[in-house]
C-alpha atoms as one frame of an Amber mdcrd trajectory, in Angstrom:
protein
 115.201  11.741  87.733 118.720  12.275  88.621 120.461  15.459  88.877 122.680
  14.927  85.982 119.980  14.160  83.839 117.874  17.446  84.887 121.229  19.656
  84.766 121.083  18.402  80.982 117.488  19.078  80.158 118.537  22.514  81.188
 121.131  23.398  78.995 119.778  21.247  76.308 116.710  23.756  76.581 118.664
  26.873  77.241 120.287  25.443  73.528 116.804  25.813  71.740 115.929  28.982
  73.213 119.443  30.119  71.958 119.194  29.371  68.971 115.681  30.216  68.308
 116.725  33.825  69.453 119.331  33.652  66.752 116.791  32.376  64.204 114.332
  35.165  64.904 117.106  38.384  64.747 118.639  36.042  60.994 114.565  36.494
  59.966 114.617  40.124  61.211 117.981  41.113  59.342 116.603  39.254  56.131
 113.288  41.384  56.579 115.164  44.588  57.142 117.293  43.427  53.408 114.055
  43.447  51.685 113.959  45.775  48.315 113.533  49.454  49.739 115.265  49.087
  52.662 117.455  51.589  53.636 121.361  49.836  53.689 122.534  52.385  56.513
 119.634  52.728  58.804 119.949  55.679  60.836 121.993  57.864  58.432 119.331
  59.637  57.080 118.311  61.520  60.259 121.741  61.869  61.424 123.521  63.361
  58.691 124.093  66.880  60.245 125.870  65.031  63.457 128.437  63.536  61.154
 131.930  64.843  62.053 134.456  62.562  59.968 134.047  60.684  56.398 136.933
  58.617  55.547 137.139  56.671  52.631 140.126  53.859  51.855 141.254  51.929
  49.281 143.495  48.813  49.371 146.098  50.272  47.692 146.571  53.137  50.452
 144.481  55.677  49.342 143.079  57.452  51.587 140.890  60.538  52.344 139.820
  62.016  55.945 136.761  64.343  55.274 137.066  66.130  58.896 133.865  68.752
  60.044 134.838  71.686  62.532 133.193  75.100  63.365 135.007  76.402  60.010
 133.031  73.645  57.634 134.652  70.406  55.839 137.979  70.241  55.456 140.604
  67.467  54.059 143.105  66.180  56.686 145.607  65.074  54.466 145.758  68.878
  53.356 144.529  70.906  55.794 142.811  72.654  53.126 139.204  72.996  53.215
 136.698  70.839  51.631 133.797  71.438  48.978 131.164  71.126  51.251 128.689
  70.459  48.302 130.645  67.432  47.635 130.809  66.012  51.382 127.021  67.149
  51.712 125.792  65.331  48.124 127.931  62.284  49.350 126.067  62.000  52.835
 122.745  62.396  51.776 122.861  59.520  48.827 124.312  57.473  51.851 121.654
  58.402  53.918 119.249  57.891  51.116 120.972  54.511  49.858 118.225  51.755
  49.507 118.139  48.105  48.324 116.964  47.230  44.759 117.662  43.747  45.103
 119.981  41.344  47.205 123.396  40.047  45.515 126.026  37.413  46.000 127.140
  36.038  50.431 130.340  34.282  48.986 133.604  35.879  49.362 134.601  34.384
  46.479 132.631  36.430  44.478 132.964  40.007  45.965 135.686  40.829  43.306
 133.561  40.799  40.457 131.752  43.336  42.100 134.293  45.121  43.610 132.834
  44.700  46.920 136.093  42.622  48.607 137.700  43.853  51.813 140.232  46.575
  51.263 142.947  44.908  53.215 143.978  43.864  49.658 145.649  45.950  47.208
 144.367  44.633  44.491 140.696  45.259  46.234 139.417  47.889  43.715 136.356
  49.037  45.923 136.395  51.644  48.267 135.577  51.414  51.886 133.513  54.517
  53.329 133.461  54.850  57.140 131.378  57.729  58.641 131.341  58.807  62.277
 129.303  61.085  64.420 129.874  61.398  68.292 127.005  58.502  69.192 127.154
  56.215  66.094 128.987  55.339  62.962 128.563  53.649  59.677 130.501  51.718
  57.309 130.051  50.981  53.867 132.134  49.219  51.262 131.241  50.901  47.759
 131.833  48.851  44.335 131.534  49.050  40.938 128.396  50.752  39.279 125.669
  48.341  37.599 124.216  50.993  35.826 123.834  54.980  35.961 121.492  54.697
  38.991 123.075  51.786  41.226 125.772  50.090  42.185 127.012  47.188  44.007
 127.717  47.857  47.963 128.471  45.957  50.698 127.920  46.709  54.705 131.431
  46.474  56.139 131.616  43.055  58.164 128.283  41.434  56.529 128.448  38.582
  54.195 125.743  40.472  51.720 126.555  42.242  48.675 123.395  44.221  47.605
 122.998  46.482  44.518 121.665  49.498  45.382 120.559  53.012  44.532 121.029
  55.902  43.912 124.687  55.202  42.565 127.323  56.306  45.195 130.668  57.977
  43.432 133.592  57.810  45.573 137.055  58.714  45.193 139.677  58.522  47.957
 142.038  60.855  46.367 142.259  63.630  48.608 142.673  66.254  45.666 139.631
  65.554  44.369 137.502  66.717  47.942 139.661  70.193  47.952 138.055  73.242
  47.804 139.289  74.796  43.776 138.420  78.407  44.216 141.707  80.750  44.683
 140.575  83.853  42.846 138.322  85.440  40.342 139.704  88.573  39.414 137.739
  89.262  36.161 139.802  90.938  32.832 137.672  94.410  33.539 139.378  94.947
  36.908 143.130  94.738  35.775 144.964  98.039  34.648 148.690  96.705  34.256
 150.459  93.214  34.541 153.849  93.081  34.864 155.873  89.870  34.241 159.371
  89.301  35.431 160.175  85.839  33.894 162.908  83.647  35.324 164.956  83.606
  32.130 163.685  85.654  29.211 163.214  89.734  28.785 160.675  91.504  31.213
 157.370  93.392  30.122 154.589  95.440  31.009 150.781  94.993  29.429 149.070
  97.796  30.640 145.640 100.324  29.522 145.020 103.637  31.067 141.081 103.683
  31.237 138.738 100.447  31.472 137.161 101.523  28.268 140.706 100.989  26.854
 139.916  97.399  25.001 143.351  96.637  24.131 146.967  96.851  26.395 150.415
  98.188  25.695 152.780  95.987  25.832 156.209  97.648  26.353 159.531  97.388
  25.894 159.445  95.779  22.348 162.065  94.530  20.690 163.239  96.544  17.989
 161.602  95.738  14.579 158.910  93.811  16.442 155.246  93.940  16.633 152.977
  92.422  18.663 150.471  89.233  16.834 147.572  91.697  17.366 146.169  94.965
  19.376 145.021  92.058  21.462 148.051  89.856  22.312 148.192  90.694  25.819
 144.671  90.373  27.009 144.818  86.460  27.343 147.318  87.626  30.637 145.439
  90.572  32.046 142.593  87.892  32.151 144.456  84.781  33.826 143.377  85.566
  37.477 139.862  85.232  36.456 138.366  81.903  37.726 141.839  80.185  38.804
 141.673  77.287  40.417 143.871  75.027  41.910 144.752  71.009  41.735 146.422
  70.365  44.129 147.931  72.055  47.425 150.883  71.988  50.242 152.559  74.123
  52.347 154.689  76.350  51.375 158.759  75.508  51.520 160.966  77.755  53.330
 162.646  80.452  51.111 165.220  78.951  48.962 166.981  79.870  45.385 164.595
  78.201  43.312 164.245  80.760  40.179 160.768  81.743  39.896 158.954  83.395
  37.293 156.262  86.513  38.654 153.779  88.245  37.673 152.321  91.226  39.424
 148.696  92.187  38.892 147.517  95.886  39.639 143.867  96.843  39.213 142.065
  99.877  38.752 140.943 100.108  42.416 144.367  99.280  44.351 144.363  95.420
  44.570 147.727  94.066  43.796 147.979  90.246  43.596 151.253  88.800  42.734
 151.959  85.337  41.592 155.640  83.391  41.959 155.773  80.579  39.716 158.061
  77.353  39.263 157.789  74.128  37.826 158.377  70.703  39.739 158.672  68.024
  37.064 155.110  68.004  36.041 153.716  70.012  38.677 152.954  73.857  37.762
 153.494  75.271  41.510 152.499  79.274  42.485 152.492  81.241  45.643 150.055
  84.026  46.335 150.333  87.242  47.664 148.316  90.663  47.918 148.512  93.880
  48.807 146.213  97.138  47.983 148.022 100.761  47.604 143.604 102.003  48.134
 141.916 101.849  51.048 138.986 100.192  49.251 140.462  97.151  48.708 142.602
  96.889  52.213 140.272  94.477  53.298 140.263  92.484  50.455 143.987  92.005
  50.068 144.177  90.922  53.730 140.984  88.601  52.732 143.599  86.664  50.124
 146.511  86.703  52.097 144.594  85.328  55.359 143.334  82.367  53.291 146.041
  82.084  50.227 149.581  82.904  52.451 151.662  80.136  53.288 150.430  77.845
  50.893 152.098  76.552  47.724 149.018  75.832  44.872 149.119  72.952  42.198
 147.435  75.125  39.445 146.398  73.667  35.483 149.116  73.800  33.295 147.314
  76.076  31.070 146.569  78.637  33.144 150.483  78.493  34.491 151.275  78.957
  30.571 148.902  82.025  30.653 150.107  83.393  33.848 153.617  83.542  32.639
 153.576  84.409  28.791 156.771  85.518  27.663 157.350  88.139  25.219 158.125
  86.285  22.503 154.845  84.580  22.549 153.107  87.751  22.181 155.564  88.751
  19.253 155.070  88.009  15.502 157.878  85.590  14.167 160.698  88.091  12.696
 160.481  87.715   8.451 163.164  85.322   8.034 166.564  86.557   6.198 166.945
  86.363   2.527 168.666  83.031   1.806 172.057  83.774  -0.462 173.152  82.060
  -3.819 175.093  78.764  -2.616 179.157  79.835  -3.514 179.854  79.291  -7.196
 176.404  79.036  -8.819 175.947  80.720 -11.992 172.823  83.170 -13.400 171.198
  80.718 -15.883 171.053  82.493 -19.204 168.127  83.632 -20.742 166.721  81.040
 -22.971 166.678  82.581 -26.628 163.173  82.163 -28.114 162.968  79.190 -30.580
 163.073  80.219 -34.387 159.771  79.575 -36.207 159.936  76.643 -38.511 159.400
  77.196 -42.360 156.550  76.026 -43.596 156.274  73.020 -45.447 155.678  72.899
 -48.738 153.771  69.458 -50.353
């Protein structure tokens, strides 16, 4: 036997033992695919050594979940987190399984939402989470029902539907912490509002057992819609949350509207308010004039300061009432005779008719 000849034997057999390696991990990945199956294997146990979440869509969308000594927070913000969110949203990863195996072709991801995101028209969202020894990514589609939904394992050709149901969304405002303050109605003992354009007021009670606030100055010959008119502002602070958030511009002459809070125990929180086309923008501030509440006023102003806060346009409205809104509509003037029109006479009554004789 020549040389040649046993030099080909050799790589002809090195062939079959490659490819009957390949064969055996294909059988092993279809075994670990089987209904049940975890789709991120390892997740589960590793959830507390995840650092970063990011999820993508094709159209640019994107959110970078980031964990520090402080807790979650959202990069493109710099605002903290809700960590209940980011916690709920690695556990279902962790606990994803397979309930049953779906479309390999590409040609089909679309239907399912499960396409690459490198399109824009790619309307799944691509979920990539890190920790410092592994990381995990997941493309999530569209739901098949209230407890699964179609997924695919970034860079594998199968789609799976799976469960539980993941929800995603790669907005960043919709992973910020809400919470700015919760200063219930019982607290407040004055409000006073210093619109940008329109006549300033005070609502104010002297005792908490006082139901109702004045509201002064009034406009002569006006009253107020009822004793109650005003508490709808005294109670605006109470759960207000925000939509959206940035950092706060650099002083400029935008008019703003304000609003100054004082409660019974010293807290002062005031509120400057503008509007940016459809945005209803505030900035927060405190201060206490009571030693009790020093360290709560320096509690808002560490975490609120600096910050410009995307609020709901109702609660701007409330915020910043004006007067008038709180004012019964004026009786409206007595409308005069149009020029030349005459008193109509009064109509004489009709003479009775004689009776008929037959």
């Amino acid at each position: 036997m020549t040389a040649r000849r046993v030099a080909g034997l050799l790589l002809a057999g090195l062939g079959v033992i490659a490819f009957a390696i390949w064969l055996s991990s294909q059988r092993h990945l279809e075994r670990d695919m089987a209904a049940g199956a975890l789709v991120l294997p390892g997740l589960q146990p590793n959830v507390n050594a995840v650092t970063t979440v990011t999820l993508r869509k094709g159209d640019a969308t994107r959110t970078t979940l980031k964990k520090d000594g402080a807790g979650w927070s959202v990069g493109e913000r710099a605002w903290p987190a809700q960590l209940g969110k980011v916690r709920k949203l690695l556990l279902d990863l962790g606990a994803l399984n397979i309930v049953e195996e779906k479309t390999r072709l590409a040609a089909n991801y679309p239907a399912i939402g499960v396409e690459d995101v490198s399109s824009p028209k790619a309307s799944g969202t691509l979920v990539e989470v890190g920790s410092p020894v592994r990381s995990w990514a997941l493309i999530v589609g569209k739901s098949s029902s209230a407890k699964a939904g179609y997924v695919r394992v970034a860079g594998m050709p199968q789609s799976l539907l799976a469960a539980p149901l993941i929800s995603v969304d790669a907005d960043p405002k919709s992973w910020l912490e809400r919470e700015l303050l919760d200063i219930p109605l019982e607290r407040v003992r004055q409000v006073e509002e210093r619109p940008a354009s329109g006549p300033a007021y005070t609502a104010s009670r002297d005792k908490k057992s006082d139901s109702n606030f004045a509201v002064s100055p009034l406009p002569k010959g006006r009253q107020l819609t009822g004793p109650a008119a005003a508490e709808p502002v005294a109670g605006a602070l109470a759960a207000l949350t925000l939509d959206d958030v940035r950092k706060a511009a650099a002083a400029d002459d935008t008019p703003r509207s304000h609003a100054l809070f004082r409660t019974f125990d010293g807290l002062e929180i005031e509120l400057a308010g503008r509007k940016d086309a459809t945005h209803d923008l505030v900035l927060i501030s405190a201060r206490s004039s009571a030693k009790e509440t020093a360290a709560e006023a320096d509690k808002v102003n560490a975490r609120l300061s600096g910050w410009e806060f995307e609020i709901p346009d109702y609660k701007y409205a409330t915020l910043f009432t004006s007067l008038e809104e709180l004012l019964q509509k004026p009786p409206e003037p007595a409308r005069k005779p149009a020029p030349g029109a005459k008193k109509s006479a009064t109509a004489k009554p009709a003479s009775a008719s004689p009776p008929t004789s037959r």
